[in-house]
C-alpha positions as CSV (number, residue, x, y, z in Angstrom):
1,X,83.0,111.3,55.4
2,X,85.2,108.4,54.6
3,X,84.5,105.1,56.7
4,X,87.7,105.1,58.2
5,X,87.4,108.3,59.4
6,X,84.0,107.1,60.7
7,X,84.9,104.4,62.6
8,X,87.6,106.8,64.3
9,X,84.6,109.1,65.6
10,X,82.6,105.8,66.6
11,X,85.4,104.7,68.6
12,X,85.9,107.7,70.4
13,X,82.4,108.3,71.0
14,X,82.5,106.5,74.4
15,X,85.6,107.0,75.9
16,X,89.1,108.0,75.3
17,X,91.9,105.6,73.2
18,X,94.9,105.6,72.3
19,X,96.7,104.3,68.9
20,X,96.7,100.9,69.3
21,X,93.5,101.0,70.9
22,X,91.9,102.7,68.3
23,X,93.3,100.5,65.9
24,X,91.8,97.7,67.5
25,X,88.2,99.1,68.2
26,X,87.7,100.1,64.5
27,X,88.7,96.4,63.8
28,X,85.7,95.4,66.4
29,X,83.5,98.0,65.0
30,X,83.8,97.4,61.4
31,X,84.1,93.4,61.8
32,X,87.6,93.2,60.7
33,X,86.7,95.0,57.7
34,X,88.9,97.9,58.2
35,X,92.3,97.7,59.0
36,X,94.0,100.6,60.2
37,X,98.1,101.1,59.5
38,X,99.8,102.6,61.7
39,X,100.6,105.6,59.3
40,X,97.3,106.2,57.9
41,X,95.9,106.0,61.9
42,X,98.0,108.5,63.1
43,X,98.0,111.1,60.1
44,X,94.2,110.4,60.0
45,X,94.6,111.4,64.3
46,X,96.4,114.8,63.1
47,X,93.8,115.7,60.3
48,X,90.8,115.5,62.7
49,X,92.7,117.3,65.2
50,X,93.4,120.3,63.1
51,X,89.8,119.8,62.3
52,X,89.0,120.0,65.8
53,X,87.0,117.1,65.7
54,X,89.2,115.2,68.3
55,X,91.7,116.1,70.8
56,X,94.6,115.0,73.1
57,X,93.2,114.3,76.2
58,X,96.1,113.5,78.1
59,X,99.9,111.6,77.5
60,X,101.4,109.1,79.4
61,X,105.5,107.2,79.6
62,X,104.9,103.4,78.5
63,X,108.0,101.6,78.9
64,X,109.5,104.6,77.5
65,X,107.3,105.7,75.2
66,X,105.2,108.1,74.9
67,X,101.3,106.9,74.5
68,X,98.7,109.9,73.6
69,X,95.0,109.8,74.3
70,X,92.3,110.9,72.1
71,X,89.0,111.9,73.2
72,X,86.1,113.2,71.2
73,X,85.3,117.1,70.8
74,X,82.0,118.2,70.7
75,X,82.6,119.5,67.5
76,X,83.4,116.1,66.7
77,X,80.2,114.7,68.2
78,X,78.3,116.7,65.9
79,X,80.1,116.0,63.2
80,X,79.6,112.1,63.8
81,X,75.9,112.6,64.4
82,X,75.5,114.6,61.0
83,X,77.3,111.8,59.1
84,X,75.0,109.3,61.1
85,X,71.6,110.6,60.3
86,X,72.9,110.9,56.7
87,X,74.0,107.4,56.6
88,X,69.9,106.6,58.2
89,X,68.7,108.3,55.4
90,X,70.6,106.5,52.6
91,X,69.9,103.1,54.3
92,X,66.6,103.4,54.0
93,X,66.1,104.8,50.7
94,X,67.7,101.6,49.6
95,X,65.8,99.8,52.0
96,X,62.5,101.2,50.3
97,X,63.8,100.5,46.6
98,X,64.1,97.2,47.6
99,X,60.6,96.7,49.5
100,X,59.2,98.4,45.8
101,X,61.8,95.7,43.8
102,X,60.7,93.3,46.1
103,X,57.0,94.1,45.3
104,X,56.7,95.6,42.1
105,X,53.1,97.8,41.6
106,X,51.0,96.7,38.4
107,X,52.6,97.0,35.0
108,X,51.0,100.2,33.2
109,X,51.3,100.2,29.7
């Protein structure tokens, strides 16, 4: 799973967004690391909802435009937890190569 694409999940995880919001929790969540367009937000929104992994929870008028909601399927939750546990388990294999780099056993010739 591409970061952006987890940072999406992660942002939906607690509640419901919408564009703009979204665009500014992944900012929050990945420390202004990832910056979301507009375009590559809203096709990533229409990927994962022919994924299932999200869906429109509910749309609302905003000074005449139209503002969608996205919400988190559980399809999606599962999906996110997956990714999670696999990113746990690549953090600390690097973690543990580093302990060993950081304490190297005795030289065998």
């Amino acid at each position: 799973m591409r970061e952006p694409t987890l940072l999406i999940l992660t942002a939906l995880a607690e509640r419901s967004l919408h564009g703009y919001g979204l665009i500014q929790e992944v900012g929050a969540l990945s420390g202004g690391e990832v910056v979301l367009g507009a375009g590559t937000l809203y096709g990533a929104l229409d990927r994962l909802a022919e994924q299932d992994l999200i869906a429109v929870e509910r749309e609302e008028a905003v000074d005449g435009r139209l503002r969608r909601y996205y919400r988190l399927t559980d399809g999606g939750a599962a999906a996110l937890a997956t990714e999670a546990e696999r990113l746990r388990r690549r953090a600390a294999a690097a973690d543990e190569r580093l302990r060993r780099r950081a304490n190297p056993g005795p030289v065998t010739a």
